[in-house]
C-alpha positions in Angstrom: 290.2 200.4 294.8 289.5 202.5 297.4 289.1 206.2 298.0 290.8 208.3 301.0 291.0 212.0 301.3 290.4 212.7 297.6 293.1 210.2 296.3 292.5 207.1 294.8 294.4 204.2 296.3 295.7 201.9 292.9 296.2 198.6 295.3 296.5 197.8 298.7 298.7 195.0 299.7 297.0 193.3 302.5 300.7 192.1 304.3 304.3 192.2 304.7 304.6 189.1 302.3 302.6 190.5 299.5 304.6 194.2 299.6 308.0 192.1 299.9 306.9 189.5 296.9 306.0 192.7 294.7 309.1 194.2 295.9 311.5 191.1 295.1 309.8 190.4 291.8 310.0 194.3 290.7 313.6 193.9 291.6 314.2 190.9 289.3 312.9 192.8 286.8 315.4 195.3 286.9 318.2 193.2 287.2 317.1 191.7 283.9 316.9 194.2 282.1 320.0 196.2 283.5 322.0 193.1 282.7 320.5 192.4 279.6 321.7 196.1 278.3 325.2 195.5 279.9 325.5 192.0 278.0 324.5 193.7 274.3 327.0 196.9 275.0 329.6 194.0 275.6 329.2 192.2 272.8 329.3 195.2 270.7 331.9 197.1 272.4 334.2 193.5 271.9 333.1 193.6 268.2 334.3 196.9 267.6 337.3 196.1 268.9 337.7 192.6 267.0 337.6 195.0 263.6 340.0 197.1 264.8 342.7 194.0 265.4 341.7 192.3 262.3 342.4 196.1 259.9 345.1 196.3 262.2 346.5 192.5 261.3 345.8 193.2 257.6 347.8 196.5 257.1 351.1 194.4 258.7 350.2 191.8 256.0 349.9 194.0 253.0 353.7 195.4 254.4 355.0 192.0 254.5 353.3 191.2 250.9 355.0 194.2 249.6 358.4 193.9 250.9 358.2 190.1 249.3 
């Protein structure tokens, strides 16, 4: 850590590479996460819509039972 004109300075990448490895692997990260989210709204978005069909499915067959 070092000190410059009253800030403190958390790291200090000494090159290119190590600011574009941080970079890439902060990115990855991110991309995880974001399609992590987007994979569990998905699967529960495509769930509430299963239920829907299947009510949807049963009512027809209760109206078919009931004209038998």
């Amino acid at each position: 850590m070092e000190e410059r004109n009253g800030g403190i300075i958390l790291f200090e990448p000494s090159n290119l590479g190590t600011i574009l490895y941080q970079a890439l692997i902060i990115g990855l990260f991110l991309l995880f996460f974001i399609s992590f989210a987007f994979f569990i709204r998905r699967l529960v978005l495509n769930s509430n819509h299963n239920k829907l069909r299947i009510q949807e499915i049963e009512k027809k067959l209760e109206k078919i039972i009931k004209l038998l």
